[in-house]
MIFILUM-559295 format. One record per residue (C-alpha): x, y, z; residue in one letter. Coordinates in steps of 0.001 Angstrom, whole numbers, plus 500000, padded with zeros to 6 digits. Example, Ala and Ser with C-alpha at 12.3 -4.5 7.8 and 13.67 -1.06 7.14 Angstrom:
// residues 2
{{512300,495500,507800},"A"} {{513670,498940,507140},"S"} 
***
This chain:
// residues 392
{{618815,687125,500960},"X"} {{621281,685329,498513},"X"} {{621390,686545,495252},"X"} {{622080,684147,492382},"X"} {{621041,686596,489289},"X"} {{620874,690284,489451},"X"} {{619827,692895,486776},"X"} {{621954,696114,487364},"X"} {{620750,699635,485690},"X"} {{623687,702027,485278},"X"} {{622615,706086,484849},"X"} {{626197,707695,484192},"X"} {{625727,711713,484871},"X"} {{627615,714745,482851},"X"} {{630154,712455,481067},"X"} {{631398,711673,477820},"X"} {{631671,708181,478073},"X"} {{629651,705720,476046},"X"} {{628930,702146,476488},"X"} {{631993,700491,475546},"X"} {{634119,702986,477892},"X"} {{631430,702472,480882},"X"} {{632213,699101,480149},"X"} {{635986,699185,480689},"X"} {{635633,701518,483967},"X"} {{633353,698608,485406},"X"} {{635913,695669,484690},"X"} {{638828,698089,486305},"X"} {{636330,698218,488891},"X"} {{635559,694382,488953},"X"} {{639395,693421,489103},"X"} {{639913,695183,492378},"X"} {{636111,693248,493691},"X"} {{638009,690178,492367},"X"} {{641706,690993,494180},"X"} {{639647,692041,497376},"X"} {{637142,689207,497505},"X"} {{639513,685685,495716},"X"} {{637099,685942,492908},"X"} {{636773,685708,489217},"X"} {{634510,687890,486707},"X"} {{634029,686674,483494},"X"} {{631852,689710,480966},"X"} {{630718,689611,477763},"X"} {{631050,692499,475473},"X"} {{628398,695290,475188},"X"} {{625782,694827,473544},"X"} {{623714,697918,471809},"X"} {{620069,697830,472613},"X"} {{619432,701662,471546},"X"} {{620441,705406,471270},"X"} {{623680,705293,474368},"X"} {{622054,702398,475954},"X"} {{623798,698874,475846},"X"} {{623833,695595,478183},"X"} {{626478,693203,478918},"X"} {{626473,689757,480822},"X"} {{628362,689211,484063},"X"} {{629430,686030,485460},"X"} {{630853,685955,488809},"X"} {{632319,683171,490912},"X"} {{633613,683116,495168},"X"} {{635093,680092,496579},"X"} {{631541,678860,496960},"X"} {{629110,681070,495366},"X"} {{628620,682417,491565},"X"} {{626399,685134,490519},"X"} {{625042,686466,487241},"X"} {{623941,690099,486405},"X"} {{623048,691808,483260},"X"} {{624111,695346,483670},"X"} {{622318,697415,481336},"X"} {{623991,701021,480549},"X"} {{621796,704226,480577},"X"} {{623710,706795,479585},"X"} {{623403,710651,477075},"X"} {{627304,710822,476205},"X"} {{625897,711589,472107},"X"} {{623725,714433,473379},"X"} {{626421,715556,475833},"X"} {{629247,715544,472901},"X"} {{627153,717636,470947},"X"} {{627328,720410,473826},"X"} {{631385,719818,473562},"X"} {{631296,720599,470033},"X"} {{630420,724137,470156},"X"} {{632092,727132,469269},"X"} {{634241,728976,472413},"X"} {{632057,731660,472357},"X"} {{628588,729537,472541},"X"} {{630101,727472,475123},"X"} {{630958,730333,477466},"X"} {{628022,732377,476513},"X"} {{625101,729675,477635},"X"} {{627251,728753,480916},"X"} {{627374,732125,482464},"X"} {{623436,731986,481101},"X"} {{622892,729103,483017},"X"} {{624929,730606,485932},"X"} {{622687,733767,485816},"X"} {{619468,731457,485989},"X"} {{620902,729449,488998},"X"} {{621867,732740,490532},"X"} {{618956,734578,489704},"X"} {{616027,732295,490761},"X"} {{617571,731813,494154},"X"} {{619007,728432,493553},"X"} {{622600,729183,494925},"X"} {{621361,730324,497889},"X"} {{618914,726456,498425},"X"} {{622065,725087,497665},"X"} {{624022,726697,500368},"X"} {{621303,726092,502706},"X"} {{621407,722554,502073},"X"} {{625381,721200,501492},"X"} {{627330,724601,501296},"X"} {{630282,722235,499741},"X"} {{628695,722061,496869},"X"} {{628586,725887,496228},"X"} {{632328,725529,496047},"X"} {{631926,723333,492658},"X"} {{628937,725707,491609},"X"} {{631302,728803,491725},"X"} {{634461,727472,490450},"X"} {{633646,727670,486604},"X"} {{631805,731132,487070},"X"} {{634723,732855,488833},"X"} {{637136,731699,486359},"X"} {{634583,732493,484010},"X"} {{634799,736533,485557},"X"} {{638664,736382,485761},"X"} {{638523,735733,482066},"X"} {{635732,738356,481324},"X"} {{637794,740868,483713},"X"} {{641049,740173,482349},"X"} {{639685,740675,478684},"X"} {{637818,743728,479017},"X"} {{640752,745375,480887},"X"} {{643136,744645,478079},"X"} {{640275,745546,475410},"X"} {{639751,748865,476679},"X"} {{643055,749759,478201},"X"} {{644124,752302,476017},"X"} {{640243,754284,476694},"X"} {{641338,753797,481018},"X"} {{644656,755196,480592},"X"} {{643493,757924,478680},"X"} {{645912,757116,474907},"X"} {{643974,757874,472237},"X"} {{640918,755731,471328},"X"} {{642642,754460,467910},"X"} {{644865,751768,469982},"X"} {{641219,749894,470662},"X"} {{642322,748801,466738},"X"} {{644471,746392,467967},"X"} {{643966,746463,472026},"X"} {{640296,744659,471521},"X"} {{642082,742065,468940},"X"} {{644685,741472,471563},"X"} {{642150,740994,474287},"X"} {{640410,738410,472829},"X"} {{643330,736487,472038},"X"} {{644355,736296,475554},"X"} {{640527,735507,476483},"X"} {{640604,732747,473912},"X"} {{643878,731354,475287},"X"} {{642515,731539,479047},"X"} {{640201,729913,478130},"X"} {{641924,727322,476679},"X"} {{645274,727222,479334},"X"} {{644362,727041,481888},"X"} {{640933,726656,481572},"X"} {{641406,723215,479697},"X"} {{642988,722079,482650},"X"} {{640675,723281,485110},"X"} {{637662,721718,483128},"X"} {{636524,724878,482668},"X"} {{634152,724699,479562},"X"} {{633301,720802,480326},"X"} {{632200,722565,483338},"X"} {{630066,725636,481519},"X"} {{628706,722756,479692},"X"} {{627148,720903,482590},"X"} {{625767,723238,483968},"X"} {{624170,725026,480350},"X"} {{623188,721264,479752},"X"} {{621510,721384,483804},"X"} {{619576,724762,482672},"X"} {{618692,723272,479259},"X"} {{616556,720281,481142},"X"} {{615007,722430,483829},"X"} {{613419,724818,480987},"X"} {{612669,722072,478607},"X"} {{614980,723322,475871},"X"} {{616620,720127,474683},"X"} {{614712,718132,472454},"X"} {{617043,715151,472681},"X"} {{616984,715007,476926},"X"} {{613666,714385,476464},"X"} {{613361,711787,473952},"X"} {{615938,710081,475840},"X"} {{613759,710100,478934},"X"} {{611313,708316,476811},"X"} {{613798,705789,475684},"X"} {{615188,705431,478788},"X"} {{611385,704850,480616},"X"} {{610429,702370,477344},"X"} {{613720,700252,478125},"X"} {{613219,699979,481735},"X"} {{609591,698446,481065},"X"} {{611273,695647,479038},"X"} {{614043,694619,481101},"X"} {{611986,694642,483924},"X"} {{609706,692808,481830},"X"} {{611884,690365,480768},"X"} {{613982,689384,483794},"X"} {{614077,686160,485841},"X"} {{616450,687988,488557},"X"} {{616602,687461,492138},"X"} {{617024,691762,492474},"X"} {{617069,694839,490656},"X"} {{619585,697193,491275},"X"} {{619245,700646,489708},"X"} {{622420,703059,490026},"X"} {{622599,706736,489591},"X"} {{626028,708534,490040},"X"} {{626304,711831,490167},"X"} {{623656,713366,487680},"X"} {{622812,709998,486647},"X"} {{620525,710093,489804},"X"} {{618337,712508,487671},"X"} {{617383,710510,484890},"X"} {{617105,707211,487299},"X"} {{614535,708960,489155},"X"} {{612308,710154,486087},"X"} {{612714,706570,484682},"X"} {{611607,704839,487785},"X"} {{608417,707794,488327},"X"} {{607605,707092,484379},"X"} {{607648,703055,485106},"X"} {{605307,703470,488255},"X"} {{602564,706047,486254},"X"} {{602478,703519,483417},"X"} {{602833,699930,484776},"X"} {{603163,699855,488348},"X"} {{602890,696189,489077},"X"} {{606578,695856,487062},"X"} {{608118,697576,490868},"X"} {{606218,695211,492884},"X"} {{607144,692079,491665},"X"} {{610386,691630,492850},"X"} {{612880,694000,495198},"X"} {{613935,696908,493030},"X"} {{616458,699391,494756},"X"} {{617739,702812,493825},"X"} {{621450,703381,494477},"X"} {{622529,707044,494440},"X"} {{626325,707603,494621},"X"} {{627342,711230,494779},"X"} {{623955,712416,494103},"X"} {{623380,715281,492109},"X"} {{619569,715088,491894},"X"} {{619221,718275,493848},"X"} {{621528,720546,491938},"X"} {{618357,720523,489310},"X"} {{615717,719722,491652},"X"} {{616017,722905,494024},"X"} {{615639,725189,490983},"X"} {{611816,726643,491296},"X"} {{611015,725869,488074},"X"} {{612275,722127,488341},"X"} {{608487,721422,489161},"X"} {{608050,718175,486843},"X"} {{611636,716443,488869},"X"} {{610098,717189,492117},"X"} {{607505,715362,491491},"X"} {{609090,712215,490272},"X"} {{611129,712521,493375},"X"} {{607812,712223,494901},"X"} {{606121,709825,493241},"X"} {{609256,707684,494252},"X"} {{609944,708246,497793},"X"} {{606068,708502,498617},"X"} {{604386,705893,496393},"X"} {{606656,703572,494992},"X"} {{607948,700401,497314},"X"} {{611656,700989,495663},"X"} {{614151,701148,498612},"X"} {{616423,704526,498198},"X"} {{619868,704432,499515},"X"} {{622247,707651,499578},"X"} {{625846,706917,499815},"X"} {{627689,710315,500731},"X"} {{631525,711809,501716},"X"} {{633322,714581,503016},"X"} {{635935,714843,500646},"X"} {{633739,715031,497811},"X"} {{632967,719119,496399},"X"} {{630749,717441,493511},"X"} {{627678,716334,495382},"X"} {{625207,717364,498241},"X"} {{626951,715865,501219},"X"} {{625206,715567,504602},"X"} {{621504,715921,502484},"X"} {{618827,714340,502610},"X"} {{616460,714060,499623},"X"} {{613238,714164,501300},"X"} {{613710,716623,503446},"X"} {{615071,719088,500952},"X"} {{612534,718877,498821},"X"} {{609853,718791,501599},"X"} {{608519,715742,500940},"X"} {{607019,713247,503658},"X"} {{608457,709566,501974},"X"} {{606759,705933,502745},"X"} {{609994,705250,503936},"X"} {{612980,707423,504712},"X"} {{616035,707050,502350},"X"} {{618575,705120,503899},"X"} {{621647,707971,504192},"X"} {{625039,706335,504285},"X"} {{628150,708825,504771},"X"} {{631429,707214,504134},"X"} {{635088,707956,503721},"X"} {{637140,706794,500575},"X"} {{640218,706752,502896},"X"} {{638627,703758,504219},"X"} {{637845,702096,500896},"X"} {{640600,702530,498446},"X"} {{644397,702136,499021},"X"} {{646629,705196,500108},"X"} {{647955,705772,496616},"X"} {{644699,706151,494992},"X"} {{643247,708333,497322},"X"} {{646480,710859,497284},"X"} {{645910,711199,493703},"X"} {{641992,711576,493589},"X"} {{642813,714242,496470},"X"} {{644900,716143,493459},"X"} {{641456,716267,491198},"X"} {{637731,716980,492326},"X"} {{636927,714947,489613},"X"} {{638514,712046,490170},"X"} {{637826,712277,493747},"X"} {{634038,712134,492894},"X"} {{634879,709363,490445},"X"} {{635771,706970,493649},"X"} {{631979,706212,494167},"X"} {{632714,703774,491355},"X"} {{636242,702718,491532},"X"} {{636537,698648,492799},"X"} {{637267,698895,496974},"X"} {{640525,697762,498220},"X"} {{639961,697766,501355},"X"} {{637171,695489,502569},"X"} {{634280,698047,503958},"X"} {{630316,698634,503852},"X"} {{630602,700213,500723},"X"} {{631608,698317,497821},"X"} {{630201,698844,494073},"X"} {{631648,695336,493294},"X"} {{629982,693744,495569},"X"} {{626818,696308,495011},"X"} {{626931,694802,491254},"X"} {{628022,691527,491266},"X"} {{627910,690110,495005},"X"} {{625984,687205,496406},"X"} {{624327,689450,498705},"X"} {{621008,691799,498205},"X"} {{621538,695291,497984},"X"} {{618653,695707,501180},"X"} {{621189,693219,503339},"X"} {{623888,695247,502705},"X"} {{622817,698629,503050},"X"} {{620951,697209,506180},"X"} {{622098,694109,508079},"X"} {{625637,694832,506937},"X"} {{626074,697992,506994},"X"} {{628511,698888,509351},"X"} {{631206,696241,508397},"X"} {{632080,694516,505364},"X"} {{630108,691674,503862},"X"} {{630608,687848,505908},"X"} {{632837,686725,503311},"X"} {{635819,685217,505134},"X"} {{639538,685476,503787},"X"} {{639444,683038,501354},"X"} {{636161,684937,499800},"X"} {{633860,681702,501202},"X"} {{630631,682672,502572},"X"} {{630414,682628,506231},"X"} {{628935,679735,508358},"X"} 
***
């Protein structure tokens, strides 16, 4: 199917960005689509349409084709600075909380059963987070191990948590260490209900959808979730379906997940409410679910499948796509995303260079339908020829 006008909703995960910054990511991302494919992108600016949530127009023209998509950013970088701007000592203190919960309720071990990758990004912050705890309780108490008298604890215990401060700061900094507490303390915190402002978002997020949806003349609907974004895409999509069904009929409406996430929250027991979106979705909604997946990324449930996870018997399986960035994006790039987990992960959305299956460009602002190319074209690049013209 040919697309001529596509309406794209973006659901960013744990990040700080906000609308203006998604923005600028996307055109990076759009320059490369335009390099790759001899085209030109023309985008308007962001426009603000609520709390984190902004659209902006994109025009797109090939050597004989143009498309237009309005891609509408979802996104909870207010609520996730106000996590950032904690104390030290609340940041640390709800992430090994939320690493005790995880622990605890048996999560780890669901996780290791399903992608045991991931369990490498689970443990990271929490056994820095023990190095630190170690290293400051040995100094603390030192003097009370080597037997001195219990009078150096005056100025052993204000040594030790210096040190712990400064570990936590260099190299924790470095290592993402409490951006990293703070995930997963924000992951606990929607799982038990506790933020007030994740779930009036989920409202917003839910209203919004039932307007653009509403409102739009396009040809397809393209709804991506990266990372944890997948979470909130799914409860938006479940809350559409409850309320006004018909709006997910009426034309082909597709779910995107990029470095999914969904499961790190929906394999905790108490993640009851997610699990049932996830159902509601795969089972009784006619959106077509596609799961793109790599190796070389720690920061997502490779070689997983929903569904099956979760138990769940879908109208129609999730399409499962496993790729490799090495394929996608030029040598340099990938040697320095190799250097960084988190810009590794990050490559779901970075423009392709190299002309593949998977392309967010093309994904966004193409002149194909997402179902074609997850589908028909799947195993090779879109049948643009060199010159970017459609082919005969």
């Amino acid at each position: 199917m040919a697309v001529k006008k596509r309406l794209v909703i973006n659901f960013t995960g744990y990040e700080g960005l906000h609308p203006d910054a998604v923005r600028g990511r996307y055109l990076n991302s759009a320059a490369d689509f335009n390099s790759l494919w001899r085209a030109k992108t023309q985008a308007s600016r962001m426009s603000p349409q609520g709390q984190n949530i902004a659209s902006m127009q994109i025009k797109t023209s090939g050597a004989d084709w143009h498309t237009e998509t309005e891609f509408c950013q979802y996104g909870t970088a207010d609520i996730f600075d106000a996590y950032a701007a904690r104390n030290v000592a609340t940041r640390f203190a709800t992430g090994l909380m939320a690493f005790l919960d995880f622990l605890l309720t048996g999560t780890f071990w669901r996780y290791l059963g399903t992608s045991w990758r991931f369990c490498i990004f689970f443990m990271w912050p929490f056994a820095l987070a023990c190095f630190i705890t170690l290293v400051t309780i040995g100094v603390g108490l030192f003097p009370l191990f080597a037997g001195y008298n219990g009078l150096h604890l005056l100025w052993t215990i204000p040594l030790a948590l210096a040190i712990g401060r400064l570990l936590i700061r260099w190299p924790g900094e470095k290592l993402f260490f409490s951006y990293l507490l703070d995930d997963w303390a924000a992951a606990s915190d929607r799982i038990h209900r506790r933020n007030a402002s994740l779930l009036r978002r989920r409202q917003a997020f839910a209203d919004h959808l039932v307007e653009k949806l509403r409102g739009s003349d396009a040809d397809e609907v393209v709804i991506i979730g990266h990372s944890l974004g997948t979470v909130p895409a799914v409860e938006a999509i479940a809350d559409v379906w409850r309320n006004n069904p018909q709006l997910l009929k009426q034309k082909p409406v597709s779910l995107l997940a990029a470095g999914s996430c969904l499961l790190m929250i929906a394999l905790h027991p108490r993640a009851t409410g997610l699990r049932e979106d996830v159902r509601v979705v795969l089972q009784d909604t006619p959106i077509l679910w596609a799961e793109f997946q790599t190796i070389n990324d720690i920061v997502h449930f490779y070689k997983s499948d929903p569904a099956a996870a979760l138990g769940i018997k879908p109208r129609s399986e999730p399409i499962i796509r496993r790729i490799r960035f090495k394929h996608i994006h030029g040598a340099k790039r990938y040697a320095r995303a190799k250097q960084n987990f988190f810009k590794m992960h990050l490559l779901f959305l970075k423009g392709a260079q190299i002309r593949n299956p998977y392309d967010i460009g093309m994904f966004v602002q193409g002149p194909f339908s997402f179902k074609d190319l997850v589908t028909t074209y799947h195993a090779s690049a879109p049948p643009l020829d060199e010159v970017g013209k459609l082919a005969a």
